[in-house]
N, C-alpha and C positions, 0 to 999 in steps of 0.2 A: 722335597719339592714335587718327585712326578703325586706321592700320593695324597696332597695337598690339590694340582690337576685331577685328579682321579676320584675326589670328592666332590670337586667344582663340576667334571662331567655328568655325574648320576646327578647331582640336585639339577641343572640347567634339562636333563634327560625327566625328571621326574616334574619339573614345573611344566618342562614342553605338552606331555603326554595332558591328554583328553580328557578332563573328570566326567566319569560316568555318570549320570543321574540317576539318585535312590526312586526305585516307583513303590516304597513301602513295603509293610507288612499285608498279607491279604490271610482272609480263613474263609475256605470253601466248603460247603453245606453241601455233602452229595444227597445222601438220604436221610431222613428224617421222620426220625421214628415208624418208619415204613413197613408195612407188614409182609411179609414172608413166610409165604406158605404153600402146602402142594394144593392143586386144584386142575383134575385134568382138563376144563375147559377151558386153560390157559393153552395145553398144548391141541386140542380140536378146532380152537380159532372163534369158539362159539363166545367166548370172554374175554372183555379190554377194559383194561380202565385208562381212563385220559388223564396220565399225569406223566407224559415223557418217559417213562421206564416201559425199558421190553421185558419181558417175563415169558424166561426160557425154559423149559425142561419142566412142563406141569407147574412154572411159578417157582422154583426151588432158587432160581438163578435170575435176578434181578441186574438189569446193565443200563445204566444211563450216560450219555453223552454228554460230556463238563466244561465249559471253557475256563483254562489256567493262563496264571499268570506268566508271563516271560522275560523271567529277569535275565541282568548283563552282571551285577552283582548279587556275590554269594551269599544264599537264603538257608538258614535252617531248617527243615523241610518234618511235618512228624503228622504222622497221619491217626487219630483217635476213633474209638470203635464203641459206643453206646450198644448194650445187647439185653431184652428181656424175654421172658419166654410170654409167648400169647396164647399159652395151653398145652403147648407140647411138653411134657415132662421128662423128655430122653435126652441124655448128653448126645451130641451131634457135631459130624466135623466140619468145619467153616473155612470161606476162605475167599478174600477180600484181594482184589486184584486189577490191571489195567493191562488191557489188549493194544502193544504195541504198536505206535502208528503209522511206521515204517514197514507191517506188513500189510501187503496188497491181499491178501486174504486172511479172515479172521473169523471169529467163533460166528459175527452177526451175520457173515457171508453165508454161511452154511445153514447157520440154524433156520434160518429167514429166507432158506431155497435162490437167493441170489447168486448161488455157485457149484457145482455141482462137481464135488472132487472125481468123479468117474472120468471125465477128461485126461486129469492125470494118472489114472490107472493106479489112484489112492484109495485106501480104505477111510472111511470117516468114522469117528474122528482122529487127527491126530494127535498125538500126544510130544513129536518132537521136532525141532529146528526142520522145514521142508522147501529146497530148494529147489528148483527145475524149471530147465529156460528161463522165460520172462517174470514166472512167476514166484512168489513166497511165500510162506506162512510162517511166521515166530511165534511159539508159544506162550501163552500172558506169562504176566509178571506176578508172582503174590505180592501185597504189599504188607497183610496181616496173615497168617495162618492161625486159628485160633478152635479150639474145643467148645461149645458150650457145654456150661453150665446143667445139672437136672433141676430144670423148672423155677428158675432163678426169677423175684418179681410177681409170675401171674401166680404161684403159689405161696406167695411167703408167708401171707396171711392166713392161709388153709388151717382149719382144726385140725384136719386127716398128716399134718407134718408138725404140729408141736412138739410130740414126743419122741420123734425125731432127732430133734435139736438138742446138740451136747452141750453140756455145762459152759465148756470151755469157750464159746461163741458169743457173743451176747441177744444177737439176733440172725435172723436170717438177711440178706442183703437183699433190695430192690432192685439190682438188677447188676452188670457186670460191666468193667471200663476196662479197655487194653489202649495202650498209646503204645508208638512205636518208634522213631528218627530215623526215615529213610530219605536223608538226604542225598543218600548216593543214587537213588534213582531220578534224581530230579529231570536226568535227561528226556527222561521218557513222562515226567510230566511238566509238559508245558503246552500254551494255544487248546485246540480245542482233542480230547480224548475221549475212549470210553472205559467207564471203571462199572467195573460189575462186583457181586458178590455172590455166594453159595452157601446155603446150608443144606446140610441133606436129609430136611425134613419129611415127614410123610405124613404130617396130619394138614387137614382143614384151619387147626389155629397158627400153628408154625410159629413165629418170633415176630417181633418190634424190632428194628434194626437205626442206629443212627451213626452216620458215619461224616467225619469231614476234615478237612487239609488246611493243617497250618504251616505259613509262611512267614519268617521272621529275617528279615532283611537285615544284615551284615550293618551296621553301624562304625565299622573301618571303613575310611575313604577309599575308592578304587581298591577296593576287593573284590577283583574280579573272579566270577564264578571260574570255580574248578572244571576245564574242557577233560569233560570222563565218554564213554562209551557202553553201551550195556548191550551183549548179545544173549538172549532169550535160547537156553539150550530144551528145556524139557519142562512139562508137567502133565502128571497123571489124575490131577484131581478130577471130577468127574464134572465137568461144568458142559457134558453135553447130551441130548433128548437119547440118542443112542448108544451113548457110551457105558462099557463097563466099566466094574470097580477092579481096579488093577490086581490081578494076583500073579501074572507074570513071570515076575521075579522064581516064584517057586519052579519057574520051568527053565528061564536061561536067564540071562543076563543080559543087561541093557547098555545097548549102544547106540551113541549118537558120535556123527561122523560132521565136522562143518568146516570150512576153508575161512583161513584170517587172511584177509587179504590186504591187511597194513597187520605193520607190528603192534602187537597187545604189549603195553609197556604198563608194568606193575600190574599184571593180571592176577583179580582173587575169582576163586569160584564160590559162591553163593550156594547152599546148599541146604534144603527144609525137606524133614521126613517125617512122617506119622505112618506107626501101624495099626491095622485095626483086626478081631478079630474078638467079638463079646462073646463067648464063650469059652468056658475052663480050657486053658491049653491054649486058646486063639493067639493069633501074633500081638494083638493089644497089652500082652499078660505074658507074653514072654518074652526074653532078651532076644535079640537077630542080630547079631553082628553084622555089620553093613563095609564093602569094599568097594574104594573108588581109584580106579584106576587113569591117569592121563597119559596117553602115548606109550602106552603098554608097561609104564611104572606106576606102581601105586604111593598115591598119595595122601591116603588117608584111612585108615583102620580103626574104628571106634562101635560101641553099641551105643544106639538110639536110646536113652532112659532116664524116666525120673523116677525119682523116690519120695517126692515131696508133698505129692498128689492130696495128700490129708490137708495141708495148706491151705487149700479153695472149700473145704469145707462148708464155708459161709453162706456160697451163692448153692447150695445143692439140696435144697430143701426135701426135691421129692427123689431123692437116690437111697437105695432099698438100703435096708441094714440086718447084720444078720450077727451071731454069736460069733466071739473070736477066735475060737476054736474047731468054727468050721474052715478058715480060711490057712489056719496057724496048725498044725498036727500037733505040736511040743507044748502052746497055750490052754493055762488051764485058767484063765480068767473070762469071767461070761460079760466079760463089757461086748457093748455092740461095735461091729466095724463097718460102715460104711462102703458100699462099691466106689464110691470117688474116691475113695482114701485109698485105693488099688495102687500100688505102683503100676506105670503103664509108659508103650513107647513112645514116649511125647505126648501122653495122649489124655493128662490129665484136664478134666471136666471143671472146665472155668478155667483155662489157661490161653496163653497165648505161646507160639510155638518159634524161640529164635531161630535164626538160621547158621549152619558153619559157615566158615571162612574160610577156606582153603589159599595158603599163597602160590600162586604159579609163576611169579619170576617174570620176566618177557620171555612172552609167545613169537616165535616166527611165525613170517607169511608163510601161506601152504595149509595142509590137510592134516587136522589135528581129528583124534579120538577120545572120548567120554566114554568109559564103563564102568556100569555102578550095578553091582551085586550084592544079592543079601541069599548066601548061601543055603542057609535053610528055612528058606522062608515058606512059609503051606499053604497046600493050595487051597482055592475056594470049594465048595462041596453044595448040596442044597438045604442040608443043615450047619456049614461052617465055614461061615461071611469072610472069609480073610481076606485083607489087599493091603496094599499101600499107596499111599501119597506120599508121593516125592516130586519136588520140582528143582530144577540148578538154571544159573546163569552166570555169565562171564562180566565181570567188570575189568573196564583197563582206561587208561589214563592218556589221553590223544598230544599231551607235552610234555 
């Protein structure tokens, strides 16, 4: 009997309860096919183009202002990245991302002289969580990390790269596609945003970029969205006019210190690394064991690396190729190898870059610490570019 009441309550509980209206599936066109490229008269002011996009850091860094959609039910959320080259022939690191709208200060404050961190007795830029008094700044979000491609598209047709092309390939590709499912940040996209991108291009031609957001609306009734949370801990990508390329790490170790002040319930940390370093021995080309420590435990121990890099072959038309015994000491076969076929630390050419997942259990309220070390990692020199990009954030679950 009572559990014959007890199915009568939940149905009368579940007719009573509110049906939420579906507002659809939506897909948002951020850029389109848009050119990306350096040009210092982006950063002297003497050059604008009128199409709604800022163009930061000599043009490298493109950020447009989007209005999303604001669903009450749960949308599968996957953001796709159209990429060709528009003459630049070098693999380059990229990185597709949204400036938190929850901070009161952000990359456009700064770069655009609408804020002047000298007040806070800040160095610019920053690269981690900064809070003081009234004010904030949370570091963006990646939504893509991703490599390009050598010369994927504006060379594929070139004479100068036919003989290039391995057997094994059929052709060279027109240009390169990464999708990605980051429903978990849906928080941080909705109403109106700003989503930039970065390549760190340094020619005149730079890249074709097309990027845009699909939303797939839950087709269960009253599936109500997941109430998540997303704190913005760190990124060192170089998305700013002043900024250097991070080599850091070779000197100490990196801490970020920030206050939860509700409990992180099912907190994971979010974690994307690239090393770079295009020269023999560079950190690009060697292993770096990478340590991350939370609240003075470590919780996680891994090296950064793929081996699969031959893989994207397809899209690298204009990536040099040399005998395989220059790369191999023990090979005594004269097939050619390829620089993208490099094993590399995430950093293969025409890839896109997951992120880890770290579980951290529930977080208490209070002063929690981030430290992330990569023990031997080298420093930059003015013949030997090393750095890293790395960026982390917190997810946690508000019921």
């Amino acid at each position: 009997m009572k559990f014959k009441l007890g199915l009568l309550s939940l149905f009368i509980l579940t007719a009573c309860k509110k049906e939420v209206k579906p507002i659809g599936d939506h897909y948002i066109s951020i850029f389109d096919n848009t050119n990306l490229y350096f040009d210092m008269g982006f950063k002297d002011g003497s050059k604008k183009l009128n199409d709604s996009i800022l163009r930061l850091d000599a043009g490298r860094v493109l950020v447009k202002k989007i209005k999303l959609p604001n669903y009450k039910l749960q949308p599968k959320v996957t953001v796709n990245v159209t990429l060709t080259s528009n003459g630049d022939p070098w693999d380059k690191a990229g990185s597709l991302f949204v400036i938190p709208k929850n901070s009161n200060l952000n990359l456009v404050d700064f770069e655009t002289g609408k804020f002047d961190l000298k007040t806070l007795k800040q160095e610019y830029p920053v690269i981690t969580l900064l809070e003081k008094d009234s004010l904030n700044y949370k570091p963006n979000i990646e939504l893509i990390r991703f490599m390009t491609p050598f010369g994927v598209g504006h060379f594929t047709n070139d004479e100068r790269v036919k003989d290039r092309k391995p057997p094994y390939i059929p052709h060279w590709e027109e240009n390169v596609k990464w999708s990605q499912e980051i429903t978990h940040l849906l928080p941080l996209l909705e109403n109106e945003v700003y989503i930039g991108v970065y390549v760190d291009t340094w020619t005149k031609e730079g890249y074709n970029i097309s990027v845009n957001l699909d939303f797939k609306e839950s087709e269960i009734p009253n599936h109500i969205k997941n109430k998540q949370t997303v704190i913005p801990l760190v990124n060192t990508s170089k998305y700013a006019a002043e900024q250097k390329l991070y080599d850091d790490f070779s000197k100490q170790p990196l801490s970020i210190t920030f206050t939860a002040k509700e409990q992180y319930k099912n907190a994971k940390l979010y974690f994307i690394t690239t090393g770079h370093g295009g020269h023999s021995g560079g950190d690009e080309f060697v292993k770096k064991e990478h340590q991350i420590d939370f609240d003075g435990k470590n919780i996680k121990t891994w090296i950064p690396w793929r081996d699969d890099c031959a893989s994207f072959r397809r899209f690298n038309p204009t990536s040099g190729t040399w005998s395989a015994k220059e790369f191999m000491p023990d090979e005594k076969s004269d097939d050619k190898i390829a620089s993208s076929d490099l094993s590399r630390s995430n950093w293969c050419p025409g890839s896109q870059v997951l992120p880890e997942i770290i579980d951290l259990g529930d977080v208490a309220i209070g002063d929690h610490t981030l430290k992330i070390q990569i023990p031997e990692a080298q420093v930059a020199t003015e013949t030997e570019n090393n750095y890293w990009m790395i960026s982390a954030y917190i997810l946690y679950d508000n019921e």
